[in-house]
VOVO-165656 format. One record per residue (C-alpha): residue in one letter; x, y, z. Coordinates in steps of 0.2 Angstrom, whole numbers, plus 5000, padded with zeros to 4 digits. Layout:
AXYZ
...
END
This chain:
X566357565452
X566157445437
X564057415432
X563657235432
X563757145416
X562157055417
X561456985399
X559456985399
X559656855389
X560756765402
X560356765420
X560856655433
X559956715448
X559956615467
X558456565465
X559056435451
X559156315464
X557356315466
X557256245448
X558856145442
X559756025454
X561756085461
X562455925449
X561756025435
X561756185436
X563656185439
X564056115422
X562556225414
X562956275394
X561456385393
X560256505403
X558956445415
X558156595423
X557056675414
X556456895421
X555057015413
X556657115404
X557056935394
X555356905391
X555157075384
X556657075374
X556356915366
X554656945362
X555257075350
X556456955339
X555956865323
X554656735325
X554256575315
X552856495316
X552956275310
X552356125311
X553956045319
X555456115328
X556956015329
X558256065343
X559955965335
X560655945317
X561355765320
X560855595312
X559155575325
X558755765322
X559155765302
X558255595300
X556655675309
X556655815299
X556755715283
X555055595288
X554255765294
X554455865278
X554055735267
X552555715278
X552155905272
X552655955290
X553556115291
X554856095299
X556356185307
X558056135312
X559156225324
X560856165327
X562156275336
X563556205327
X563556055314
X565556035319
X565755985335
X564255835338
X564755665340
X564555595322
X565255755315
X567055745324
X566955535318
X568255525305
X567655355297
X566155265299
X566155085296
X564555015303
X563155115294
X562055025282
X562655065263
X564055195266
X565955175259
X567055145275
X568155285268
X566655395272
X566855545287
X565755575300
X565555745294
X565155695277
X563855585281
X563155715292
X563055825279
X562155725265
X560855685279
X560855895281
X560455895261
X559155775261
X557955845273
X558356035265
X557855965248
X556355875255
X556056075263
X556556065281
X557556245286
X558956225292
X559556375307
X561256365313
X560856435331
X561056415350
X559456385358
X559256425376
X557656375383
X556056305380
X554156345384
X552656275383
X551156375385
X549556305390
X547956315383
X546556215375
X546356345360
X548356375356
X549156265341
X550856315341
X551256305361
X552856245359
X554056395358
X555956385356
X557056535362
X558856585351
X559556745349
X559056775332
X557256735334
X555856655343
X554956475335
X553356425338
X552956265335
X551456155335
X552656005343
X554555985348
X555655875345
X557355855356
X558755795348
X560455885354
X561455715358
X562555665375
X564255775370
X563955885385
X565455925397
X565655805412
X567155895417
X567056015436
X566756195431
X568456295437
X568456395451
X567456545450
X566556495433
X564856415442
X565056595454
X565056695438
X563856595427
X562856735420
X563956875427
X565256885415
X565356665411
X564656645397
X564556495385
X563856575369
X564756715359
X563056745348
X562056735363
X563356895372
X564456945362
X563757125358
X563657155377
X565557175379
X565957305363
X567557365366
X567957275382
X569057135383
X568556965384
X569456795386
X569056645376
X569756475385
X569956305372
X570556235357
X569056135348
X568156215334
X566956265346
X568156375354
X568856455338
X567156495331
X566556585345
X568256685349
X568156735330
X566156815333
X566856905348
X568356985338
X566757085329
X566557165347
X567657155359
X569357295361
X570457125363
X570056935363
X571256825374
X571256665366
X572056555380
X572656375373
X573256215384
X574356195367
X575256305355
X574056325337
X575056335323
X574156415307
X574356265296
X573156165306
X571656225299
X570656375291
X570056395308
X571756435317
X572456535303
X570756645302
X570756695321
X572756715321
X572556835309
X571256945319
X572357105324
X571557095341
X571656915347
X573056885357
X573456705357
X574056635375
X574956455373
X575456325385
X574356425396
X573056335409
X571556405415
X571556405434
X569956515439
X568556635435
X569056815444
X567756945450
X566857045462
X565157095468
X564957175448
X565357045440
X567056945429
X568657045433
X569956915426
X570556755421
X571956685434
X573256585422
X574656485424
X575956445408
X576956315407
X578556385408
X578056505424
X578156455441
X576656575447
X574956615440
X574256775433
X572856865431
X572156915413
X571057085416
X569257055407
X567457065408
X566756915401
X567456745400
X566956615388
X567456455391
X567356305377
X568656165389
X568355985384
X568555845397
X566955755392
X565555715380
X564455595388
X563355705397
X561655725387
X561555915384
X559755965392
X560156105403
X558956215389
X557556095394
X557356145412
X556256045420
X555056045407
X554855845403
X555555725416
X557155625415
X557955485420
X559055475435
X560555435423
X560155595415
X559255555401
X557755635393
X556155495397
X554955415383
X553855305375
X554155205363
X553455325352
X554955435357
X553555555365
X554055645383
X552955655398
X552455805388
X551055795376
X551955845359
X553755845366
X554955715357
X556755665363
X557855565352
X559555495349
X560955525363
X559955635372
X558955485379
X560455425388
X560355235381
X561955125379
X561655085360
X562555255356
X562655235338
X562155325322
X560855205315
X560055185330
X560055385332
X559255385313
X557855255320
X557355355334
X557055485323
X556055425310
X554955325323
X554755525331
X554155585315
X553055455311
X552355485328
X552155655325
X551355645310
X550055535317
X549955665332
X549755835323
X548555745312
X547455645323
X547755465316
X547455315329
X548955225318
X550655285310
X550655295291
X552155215283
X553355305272
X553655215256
X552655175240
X552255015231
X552455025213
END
């Protein structure tokens, strides 16, 4: 009999239920239980003490990061992938004050990056998966931020990963499996299925990214498409085409997470030219499927701050969360003005409210110098 593929890193237990709502917790991208063998495991990783943690590398979180490090706040960025946010994949942006029409999301995106690095913010491209807070009158940096890489420690937290979250139904089987071999984080998993085969489900540069980490692992990597990729559509597609042990699946739709009591047994497909479906044998499925990105992406946060019932992470106006030292800003807060300036603005009015949190002020401090 097959050992269960449980991650500690990743465990979706029964008793999740006692702590994120059905609605949620089938569409969860990231862990939210939480055992001693975790714990344990992540107390043993890297960890960074700062001023400021930021949770998202898009315009809000980039902004924020530039008012706290010129603030001589140190401060900490970690973005799972600067690709796939919603001013990233924008290929023109009009309507921001003082850029070129011709300008690219991503290019924008990236000189916003630059600034707050030169001013001294350090940047992590990381997944986060959960949040703490730990309570005590004598304990500065309460705020601690969990990735597979290392642990951050921050003295506040900022919220900033945007509404790009997938609204779409999970597939059968994948909410079942969540944990058990569904997974939706190669960094986070990948070294659990060394030589094993694994399936990677999706087209977006999500999906390629991750499917090219597992090839470092994994025996084989179905990469199952709803389209054929050719090689001249990117560096992306040519690089993982080229992997001797990706087996590319096209015209192919996913229909269903397989297992048993032990875990992810197979992928049931159907191709385009069959008339039946199929099952692909493998032990962990990572599925990247679009059919949304309007959902603000907070499953991390657990029930740590309180939302809105839209969804949306709750505030003040000084961008601060019913938790003391906690900040949300841009899309994660679920308003209808979902737009790059407005995103920038909720970041800047985070970190001046940080600034005047960490260092006691009754009033902000502004930001410029008259000469």
């Amino acid at each position: 009999m097959r050992t269960a593929r449980i991650c500690p890193v990743f465990i979706i237990a029964t008793i999740a239920s006692a702590f994120v709502p059905d609605v949620v917790r089938t569409h969860l991208r990231v862990p939210t239980i939480r055992s001693d063998s975790a714990r344990s495991m992540m107390e043993e990783m890297e960890t960074i003490e700062c001023d400021v943690a930021i949770v998202g590398g898009g315009p809000a979180g980039c902004t924020c990061a530039l008012y706290t490090s010129r603030a001589d706040l140190k401060t900490v960025i970690l973005d799972k992938n600067p690709a796939v946010g919603a001013l990233a994949i924008t290929s023109h942006i009009a309507n921001y004050p003082g850029v070129d029409r011709s300008m690219t999301g991503e290019e924008l995106l990236n000189q916003m990056r630059k600034q707050a690095e030169d001013y001294g913010t350090e940047y992590r491209r990381s997944q986060v998966f959960m949040i703490d807070i730990e309570e005590g009158d004598n304990l500065s940096y309460n705020k601690i931020v969990y990735t597979p890489e290392a642990t951050i420690k921050a003295r506040s937290l900022v919220l900033a990963t945007g509404a790009m979250g997938r609204i779409s139904p999970p597939f059968p089987g994948e909410d079942t499996y969540l944990g058990q071999g569904v997974s939706y984080c190669a960094t986070c998993d990948g070294a659990f299925y060394r030589d094993s085969e694994v399936a990677v489900f999706g087209m977006n540069v999500e999906a390629m990214e991750e499917a090219m980490y597992l090839t470092k692992f994994a025996s084989t990597v179905h990469w199952v498409t709803p389209s054929a990729p050719r090689p001249d559509e990117g560096q992306h597609v040519s690089d993982l085409l080229s992997k001797p042990n990706v087996k590319q699946w096209p015209f192919t739709r996913l229909m269903s997470v397989e297992g048993d009591v032990s875990g992810v047994t197979g992928i049931q497909v159907k191709q385009r030219d069959e008339d039946e479906p199929f099952i692909i044998p493998v032990e962990g499925a990572f599925i990247y499927a679009s059919g949304g990105g309007s959902k603000p992406i907070t499953d991390f946060i657990q029930n740590k701050v309180e939302f809105k019932e839209d969804g949306g992470v709750m505030v003040n106006e000084d961008m601060e969360t019913s938790e003391k030292g906690v900040y949300a800003i841009g899309d994660i807060r679920n308003t209808s003005f979902k737009q790059v300036v407005v995103a920038a603005a909720d970041g800047c009015i985070a970190a001046m409210s940080i600034d005047k949190y960490l260092r006691g002020r009754k009033t902000v401090k502004v930001d410029w110098v008259h000469k």
